[in-house]
MARVO-545883 format. One line per 8 residues: number of its first residue (from 0); their letters; for each residue x, y, z of N, C-alpha, C. Coordinates in pm, 1 decimal, always signed. Example, Ala and Ser with C-alpha at 12.3 -4.5 7.8 and 13.67 -1.06 7.14 Angstrom:
2
0 = AS = +1319.0,-569.0,+780.0,+1230.0,-450.0,+780.0,+1320.0,-330.0,+780.0  +1285.0,-225.0,+708.0,+1367.0,-106.0,+714.0,+1290.0,+3.0,+787.0
***
This chain:
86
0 = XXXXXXXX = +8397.8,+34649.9,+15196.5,+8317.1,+34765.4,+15165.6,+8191.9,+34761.4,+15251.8  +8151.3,+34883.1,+15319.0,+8027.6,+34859.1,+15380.5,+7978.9,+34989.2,+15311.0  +7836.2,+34932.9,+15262.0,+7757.2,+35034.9,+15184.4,+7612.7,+35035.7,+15285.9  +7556.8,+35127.6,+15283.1,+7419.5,+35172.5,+15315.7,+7372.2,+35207.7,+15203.2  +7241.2,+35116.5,+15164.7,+7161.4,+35163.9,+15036.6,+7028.9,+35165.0,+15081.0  +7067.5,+35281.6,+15173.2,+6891.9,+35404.7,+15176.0,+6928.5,+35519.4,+15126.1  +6798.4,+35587.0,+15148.6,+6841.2,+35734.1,+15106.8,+6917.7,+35802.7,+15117.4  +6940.1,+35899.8,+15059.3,+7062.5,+36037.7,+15116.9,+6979.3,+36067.6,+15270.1
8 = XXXXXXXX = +6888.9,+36095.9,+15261.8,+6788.5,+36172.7,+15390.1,+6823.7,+36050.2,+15538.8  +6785.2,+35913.1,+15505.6,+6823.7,+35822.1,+15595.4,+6968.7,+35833.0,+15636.2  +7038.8,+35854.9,+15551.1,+7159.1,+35828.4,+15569.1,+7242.8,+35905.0,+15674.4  +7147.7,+36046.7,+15634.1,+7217.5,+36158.1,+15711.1,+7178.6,+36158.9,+15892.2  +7059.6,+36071.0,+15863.8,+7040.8,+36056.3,+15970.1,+7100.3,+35968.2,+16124.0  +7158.5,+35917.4,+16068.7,+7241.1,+35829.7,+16127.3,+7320.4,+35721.4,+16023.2  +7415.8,+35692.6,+16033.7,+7503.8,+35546.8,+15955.3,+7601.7,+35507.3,+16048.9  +7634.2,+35354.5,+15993.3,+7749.3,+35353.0,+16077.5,+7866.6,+35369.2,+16013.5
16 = XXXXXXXX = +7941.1,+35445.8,+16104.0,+8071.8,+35442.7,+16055.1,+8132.0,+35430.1,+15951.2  +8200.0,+35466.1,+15872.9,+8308.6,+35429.6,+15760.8,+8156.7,+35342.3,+15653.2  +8050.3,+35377.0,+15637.5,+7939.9,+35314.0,+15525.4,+7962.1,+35471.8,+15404.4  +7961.9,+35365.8,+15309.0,+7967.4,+35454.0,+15182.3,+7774.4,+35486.2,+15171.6  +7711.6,+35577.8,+15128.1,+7544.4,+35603.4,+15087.8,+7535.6,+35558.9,+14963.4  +7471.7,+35451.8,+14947.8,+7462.6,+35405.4,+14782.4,+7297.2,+35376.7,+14764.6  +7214.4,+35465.8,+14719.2,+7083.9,+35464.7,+14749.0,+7051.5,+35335.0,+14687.6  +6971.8,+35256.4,+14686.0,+6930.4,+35090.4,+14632.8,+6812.0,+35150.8,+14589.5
24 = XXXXXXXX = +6706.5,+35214.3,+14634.7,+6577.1,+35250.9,+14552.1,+6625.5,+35362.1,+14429.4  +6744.7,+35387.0,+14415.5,+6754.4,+35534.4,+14327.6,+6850.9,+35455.3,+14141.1  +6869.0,+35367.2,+14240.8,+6970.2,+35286.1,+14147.0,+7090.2,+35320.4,+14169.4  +7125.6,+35354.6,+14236.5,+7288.8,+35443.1,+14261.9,+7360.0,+35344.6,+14282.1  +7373.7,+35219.9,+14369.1,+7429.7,+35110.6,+14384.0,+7452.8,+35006.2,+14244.9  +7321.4,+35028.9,+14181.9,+7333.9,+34935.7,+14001.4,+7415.7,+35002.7,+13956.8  +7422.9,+35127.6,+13940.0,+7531.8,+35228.6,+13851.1,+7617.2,+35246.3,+13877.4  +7705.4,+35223.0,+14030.2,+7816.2,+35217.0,+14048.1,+7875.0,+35087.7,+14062.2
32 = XXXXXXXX = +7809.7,+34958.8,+14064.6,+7869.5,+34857.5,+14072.6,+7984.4,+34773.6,+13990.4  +7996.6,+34831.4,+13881.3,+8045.8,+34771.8,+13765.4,+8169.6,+34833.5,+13823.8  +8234.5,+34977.2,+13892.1,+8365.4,+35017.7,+14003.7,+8358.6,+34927.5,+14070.3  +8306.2,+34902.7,+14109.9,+8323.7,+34828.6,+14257.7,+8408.6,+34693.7,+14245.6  +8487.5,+34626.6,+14322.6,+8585.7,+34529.4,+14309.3,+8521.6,+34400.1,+14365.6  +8478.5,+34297.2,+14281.9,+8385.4,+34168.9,+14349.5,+8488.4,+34126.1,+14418.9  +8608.9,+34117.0,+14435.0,+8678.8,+33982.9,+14504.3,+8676.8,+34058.7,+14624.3  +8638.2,+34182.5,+14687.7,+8664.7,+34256.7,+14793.7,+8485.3,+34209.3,+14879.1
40 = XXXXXXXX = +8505.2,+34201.0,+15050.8,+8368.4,+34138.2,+15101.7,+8288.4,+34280.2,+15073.5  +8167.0,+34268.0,+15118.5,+8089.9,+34367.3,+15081.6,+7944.7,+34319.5,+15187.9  +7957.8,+34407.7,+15290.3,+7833.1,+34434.9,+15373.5,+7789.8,+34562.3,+15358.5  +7629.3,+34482.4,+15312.3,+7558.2,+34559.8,+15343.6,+7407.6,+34618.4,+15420.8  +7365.1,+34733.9,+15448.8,+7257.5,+34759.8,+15518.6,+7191.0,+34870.6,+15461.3  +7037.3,+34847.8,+15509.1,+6950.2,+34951.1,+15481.7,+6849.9,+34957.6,+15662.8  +6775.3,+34992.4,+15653.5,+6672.8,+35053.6,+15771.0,+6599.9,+34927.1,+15836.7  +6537.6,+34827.0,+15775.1,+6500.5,+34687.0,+15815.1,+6566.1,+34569.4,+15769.4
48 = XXXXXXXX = +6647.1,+34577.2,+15679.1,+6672.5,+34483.2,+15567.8,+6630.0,+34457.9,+15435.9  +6533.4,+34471.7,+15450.3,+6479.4,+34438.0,+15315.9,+6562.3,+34464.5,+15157.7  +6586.9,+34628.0,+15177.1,+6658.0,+34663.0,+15075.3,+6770.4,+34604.6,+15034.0  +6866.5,+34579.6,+15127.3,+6977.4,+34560.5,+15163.3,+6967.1,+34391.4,+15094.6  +6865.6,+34302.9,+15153.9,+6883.0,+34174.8,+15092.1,+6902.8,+34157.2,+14901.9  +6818.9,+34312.5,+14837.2,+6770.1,+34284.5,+14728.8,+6880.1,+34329.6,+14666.3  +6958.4,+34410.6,+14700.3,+7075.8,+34457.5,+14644.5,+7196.8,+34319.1,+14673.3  +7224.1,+34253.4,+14761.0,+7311.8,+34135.9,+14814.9,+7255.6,+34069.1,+14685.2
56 = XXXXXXXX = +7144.2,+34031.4,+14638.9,+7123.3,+33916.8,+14539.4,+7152.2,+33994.3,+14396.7  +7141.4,+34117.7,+14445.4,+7218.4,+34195.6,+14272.2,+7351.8,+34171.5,+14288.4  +7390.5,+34215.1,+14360.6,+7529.5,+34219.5,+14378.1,+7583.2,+34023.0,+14331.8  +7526.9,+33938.3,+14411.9,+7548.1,+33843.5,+14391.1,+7550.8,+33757.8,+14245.8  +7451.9,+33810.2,+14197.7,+7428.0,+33786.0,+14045.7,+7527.5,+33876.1,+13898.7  +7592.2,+33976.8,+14000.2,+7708.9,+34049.4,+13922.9,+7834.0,+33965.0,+13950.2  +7840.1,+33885.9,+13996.2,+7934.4,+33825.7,+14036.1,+8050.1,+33812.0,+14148.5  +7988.5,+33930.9,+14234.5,+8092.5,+33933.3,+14389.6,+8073.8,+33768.4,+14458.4
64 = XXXXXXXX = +8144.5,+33765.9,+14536.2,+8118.5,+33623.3,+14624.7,+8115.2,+33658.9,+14767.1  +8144.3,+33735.3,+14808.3,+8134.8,+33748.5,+14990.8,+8038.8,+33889.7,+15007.3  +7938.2,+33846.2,+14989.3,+7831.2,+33965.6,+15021.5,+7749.3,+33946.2,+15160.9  +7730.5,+34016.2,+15218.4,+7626.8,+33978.4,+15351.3,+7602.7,+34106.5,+15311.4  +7465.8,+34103.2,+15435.1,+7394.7,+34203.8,+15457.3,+7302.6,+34190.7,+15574.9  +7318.8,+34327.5,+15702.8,+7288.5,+34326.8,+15849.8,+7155.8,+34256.6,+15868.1  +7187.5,+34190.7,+15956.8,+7033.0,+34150.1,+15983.3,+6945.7,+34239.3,+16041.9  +6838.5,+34221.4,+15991.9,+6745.0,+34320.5,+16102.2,+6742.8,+34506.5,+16011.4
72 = XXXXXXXX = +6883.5,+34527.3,+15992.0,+6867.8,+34685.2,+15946.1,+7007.2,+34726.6,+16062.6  +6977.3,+34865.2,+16008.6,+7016.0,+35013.5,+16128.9,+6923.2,+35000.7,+16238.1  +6828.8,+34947.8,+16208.3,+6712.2,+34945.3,+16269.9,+6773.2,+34890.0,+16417.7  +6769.3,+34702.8,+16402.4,+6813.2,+34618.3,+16441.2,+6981.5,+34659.4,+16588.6  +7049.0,+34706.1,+16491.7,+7153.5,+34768.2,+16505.9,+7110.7,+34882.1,+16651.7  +7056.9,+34958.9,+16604.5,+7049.3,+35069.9,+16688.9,+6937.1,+35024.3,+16816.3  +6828.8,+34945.9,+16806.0,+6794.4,+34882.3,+16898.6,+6880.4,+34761.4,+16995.4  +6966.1,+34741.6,+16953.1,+7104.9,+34692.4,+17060.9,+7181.0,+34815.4,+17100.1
80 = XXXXXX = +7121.8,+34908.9,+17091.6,+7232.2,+35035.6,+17126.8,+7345.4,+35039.1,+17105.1  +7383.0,+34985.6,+16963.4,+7529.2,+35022.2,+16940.9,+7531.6,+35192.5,+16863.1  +7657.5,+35270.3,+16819.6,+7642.1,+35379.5,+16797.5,+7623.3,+35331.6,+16634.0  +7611.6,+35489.5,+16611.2,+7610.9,+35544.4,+16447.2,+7625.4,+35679.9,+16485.5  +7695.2,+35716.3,+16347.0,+7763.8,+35874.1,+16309.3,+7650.4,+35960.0,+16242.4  +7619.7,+36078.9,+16296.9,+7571.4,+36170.3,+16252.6,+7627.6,+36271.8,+16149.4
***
């Protein structure tokens, strides 16, 4: 699963590829997690990281086991010039 948990507004702005929008400041990611399948990996990203780490240690504490999350951000990401979908 690759989730992006920024905003709807961030999101639209660029993501990569095949990322589900699961806002992390809105709670949208807490409220859908209990769907979500822990034994499946699960990366994720937000704009610097930050978000993205705090949700990996939720997630982690729900009980998934293969969580990462991008280093750096979209941010990170897009300053190596790789793409993202508009």
């Amino acid at each position: 699963m690759l989730i992006d948990a920024r905003t709807p507004a961030e999101y639209s702005s660029g993501h990569l590829a095949n990322a589900t929008n699961l806002d992390w400041n809105s709670g949208q990611l807490e409220a859908v997690s209990e769907g979500l399948e822990e034994s499946k990996p699960v990366l994720l990203y937000c704009a610097s990281g930050r978000r993205s780490a705090a949700a990996r240690e939720f997630l982690i504490r729900k009980g998934f086991k293969d969580v990462k999350d991008l280093d750096g951000g979209i941010q990170a990401w897009t300053a190596e010039g790789k793409p993202v979908m508009r």
